[in-house]
C-alpha positions in Angstrom: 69.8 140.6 9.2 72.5 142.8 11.4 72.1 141.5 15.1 73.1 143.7 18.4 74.6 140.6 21.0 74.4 141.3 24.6 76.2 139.3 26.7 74.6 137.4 30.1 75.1 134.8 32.3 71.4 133.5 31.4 70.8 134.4 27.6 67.7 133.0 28.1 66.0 134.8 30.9 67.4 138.3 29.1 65.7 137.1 25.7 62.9 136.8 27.3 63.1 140.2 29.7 64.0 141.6 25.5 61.1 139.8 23.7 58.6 141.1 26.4 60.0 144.6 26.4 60.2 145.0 22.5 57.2 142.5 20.9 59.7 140.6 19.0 59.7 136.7 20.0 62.3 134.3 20.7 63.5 132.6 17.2 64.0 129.2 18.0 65.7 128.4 14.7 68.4 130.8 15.5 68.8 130.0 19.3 70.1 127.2 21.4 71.7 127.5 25.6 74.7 129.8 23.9 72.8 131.9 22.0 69.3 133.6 22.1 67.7 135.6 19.5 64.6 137.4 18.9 62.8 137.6 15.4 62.1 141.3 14.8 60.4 142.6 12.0 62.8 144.8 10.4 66.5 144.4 9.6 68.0 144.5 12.9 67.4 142.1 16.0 68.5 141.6 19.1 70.3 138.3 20.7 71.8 137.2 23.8 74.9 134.8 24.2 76.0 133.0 27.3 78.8 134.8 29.5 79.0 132.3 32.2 81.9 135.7 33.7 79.3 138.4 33.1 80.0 141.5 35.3 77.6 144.2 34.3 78.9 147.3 34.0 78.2 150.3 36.4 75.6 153.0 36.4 77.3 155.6 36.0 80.6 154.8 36.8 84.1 154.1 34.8 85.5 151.1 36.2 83.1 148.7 34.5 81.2 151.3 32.2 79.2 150.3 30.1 79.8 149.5 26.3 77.1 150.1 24.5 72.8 150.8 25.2 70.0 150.6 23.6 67.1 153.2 23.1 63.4 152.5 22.7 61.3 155.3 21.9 57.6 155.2 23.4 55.1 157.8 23.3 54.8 158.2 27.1 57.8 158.0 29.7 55.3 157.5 32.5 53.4 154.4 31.1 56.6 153.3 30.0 58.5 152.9 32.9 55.3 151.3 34.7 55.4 148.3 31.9 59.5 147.8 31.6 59.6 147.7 35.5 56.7 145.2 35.6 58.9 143.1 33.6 62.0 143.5 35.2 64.2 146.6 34.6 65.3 148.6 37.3 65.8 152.4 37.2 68.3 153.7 38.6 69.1 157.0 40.9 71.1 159.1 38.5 69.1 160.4 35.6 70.8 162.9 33.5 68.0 164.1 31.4 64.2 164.8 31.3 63.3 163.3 27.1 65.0 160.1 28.0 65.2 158.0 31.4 67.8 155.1 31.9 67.0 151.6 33.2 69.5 148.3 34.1 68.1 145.2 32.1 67.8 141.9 34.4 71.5 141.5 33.3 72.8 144.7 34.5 73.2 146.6 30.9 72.0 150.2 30.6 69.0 151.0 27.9 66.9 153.9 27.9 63.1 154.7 27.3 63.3 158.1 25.0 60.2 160.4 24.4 59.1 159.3 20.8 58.8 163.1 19.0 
Protein backbone atom coordinates (compact mmCIF):
# COMPACT_ATOMS: atom_id res chain seq x y z
CA UNK A 1 0.00 0.00 0.00
CA UNK A 2 1.56 3.64 -1.06
CA UNK A 3 0.64 6.06 1.88
CA UNK A 4 0.39 10.09 1.58
CA UNK A 5 1.93 11.35 5.36
CA UNK A 6 0.79 14.65 6.56
CA UNK A 7 2.51 16.09 9.19
CA UNK A 8 0.63 17.62 12.58
CA UNK A 9 1.22 18.46 15.86
CA UNK A 10 -1.81 16.02 16.94
CA UNK A 11 -1.77 13.05 14.35
CA UNK A 12 -4.52 11.94 16.05
CA UNK A 13 -7.14 14.58 16.03
CA UNK A 14 -6.21 15.07 11.96
CA UNK A 15 -6.79 11.12 11.43
CA UNK A 16 -9.73 11.51 12.73
CA UNK A 17 -10.86 15.08 10.94
CA UNK A 18 -9.34 12.51 7.59
CA UNK A 19 -11.35 9.30 8.48
CA UNK A 20 -14.60 11.40 8.96
CA UNK A 21 -14.02 13.36 5.74
CA UNK A 22 -13.00 10.32 3.51
CA UNK A 23 -14.93 6.97 5.16
CA UNK A 24 -11.79 5.30 5.70
CA UNK A 25 -11.14 4.36 9.47
CA UNK A 26 -8.30 4.67 11.71
CA UNK A 27 -6.04 1.25 11.38
CA UNK A 28 -5.00 0.57 14.72
CA UNK A 29 -2.48 -1.98 13.62
CA UNK A 30 -0.59 0.58 11.72
CA UNK A 31 -0.88 3.53 14.23
CA UNK A 32 0.46 4.35 17.58
CA UNK A 33 0.97 8.56 19.28
CA UNK A 34 3.77 8.99 16.15
CA UNK A 35 1.88 7.77 13.53
CA UNK A 36 -1.86 7.57 12.46
CA UNK A 37 -3.15 5.79 9.57
CA UNK A 38 -6.38 5.22 7.92
CA UNK A 39 -7.37 1.79 6.25
CA UNK A 40 -8.76 2.73 2.81
CA UNK A 41 -10.02 0.53 0.42
CA UNK A 42 -7.84 0.88 -2.48
CA UNK A 43 -4.04 1.06 -2.86
CA UNK A 44 -3.42 4.32 -1.46
CA UNK A 45 -4.13 5.70 2.26
CA UNK A 46 -3.61 8.42 4.03
CA UNK A 47 -1.57 8.81 7.58
CA UNK A 48 -0.59 11.40 9.95
CA UNK A 49 2.81 11.56 12.00
CA UNK A 50 3.51 13.70 14.94
CA UNK A 51 5.32 17.20 14.20
CA UNK A 52 5.49 18.40 17.68
CA UNK A 53 7.18 22.02 15.28
CA UNK A 54 4.20 21.96 12.80
CA UNK A 55 3.78 25.45 11.19
CA UNK A 56 1.07 25.13 8.54
CA UNK A 57 1.74 26.61 5.60
CA UNK A 58 -0.11 29.73 4.22
CA UNK A 59 -3.21 30.19 2.04
CA UNK A 60 -2.02 31.53 -0.48
CA UNK A 61 1.08 32.86 0.34
CA UNK A 62 5.04 31.86 -0.35
CA UNK A 63 6.68 32.10 2.79
CA UNK A 64 5.32 28.93 4.26
CA UNK A 65 3.51 27.54 1.04
CA UNK A 66 2.20 24.73 1.03
CA UNK A 67 3.85 21.36 -0.20
CA UNK A 68 1.55 19.32 -1.32
CA UNK A 69 -2.90 18.91 -1.22
CA UNK A 70 -5.18 16.64 -1.61
CA UNK A 71 -8.35 16.54 -3.92
CA UNK A 72 -11.65 14.81 -3.13
CA UNK A 73 -14.05 14.77 -5.84
CA UNK A 74 -17.87 14.88 -4.70
CA UNK A 75 -20.81 15.20 -6.78
CA UNK A 76 -22.03 18.48 -5.24
CA UNK A 77 -19.74 21.49 -4.05
CA UNK A 78 -22.63 22.90 -2.04
CA UNK A 79 -23.46 19.81 0.12
CA UNK A 80 -19.85 19.31 0.23
CA UNK A 81 -18.69 22.18 1.87
CA UNK A 82 -21.77 21.96 4.44
CA UNK A 83 -20.37 18.30 5.64
CA UNK A 84 -16.28 19.10 5.55
CA UNK A 85 -17.03 22.36 7.56
CA UNK A 86 -19.28 20.45 10.07
CA UNK A 87 -16.32 18.44 10.71
CA UNK A 88 -13.75 20.89 10.89
CA UNK A 89 -12.18 22.41 7.73
CA UNK A 90 -12.21 25.93 7.24
CA UNK A 91 -12.51 27.75 3.81
CA UNK A 92 -10.79 30.25 3.20
CA UNK A 93 -11.20 33.92 1.38
CA UNK A 94 -9.24 33.36 -1.79
CA UNK A 95 -10.77 30.93 -4.19
CA UNK A 96 -9.18 30.79 -7.48
CA UNK A 97 -11.70 28.73 -9.35
CA UNK A 98 -15.44 27.78 -9.70
CA UNK A 99 -15.06 23.33 -10.37
CA UNK A 100 -12.90 23.17 -7.26
CA UNK A 101 -13.01 25.15 -3.89
CA UNK A 102 -10.02 25.02 -1.28
CA UNK A 103 -10.36 24.30 2.43
CA UNK A 104 -7.45 24.33 5.55
CA UNK A 105 -7.67 20.85 7.35
CA UNK A 106 -7.72 21.31 11.40
CA UNK A 107 -3.92 21.28 10.92
CA UNK A 108 -3.60 24.08 8.60
CA UNK A 109 -2.90 22.00 5.16
CA UNK A 110 -4.67 22.99 1.95
CA UNK A 111 -7.17 20.21 0.17
CA UNK A 112 -9.78 20.87 -2.08
CA UNK A 113 -13.39 19.64 -2.77
CA UNK A 114 -13.51 19.21 -6.94
CA UNK A 115 -16.81 18.83 -8.92
CA UNK A 116 -16.80 15.03 -9.67
CA UNK A 117 -17.49 15.11 -13.84
Amino acid sequence: MSVVALDAADPRALAEFYAELTGWPVDPQQSNQRWVQLRADGPVTLACQLAPGHRPPEWPGDEHPQQVHIDFEVPDLDAGERRILGIGARKPEFQPGTGFRVYLDPAGHPFCLVRAA
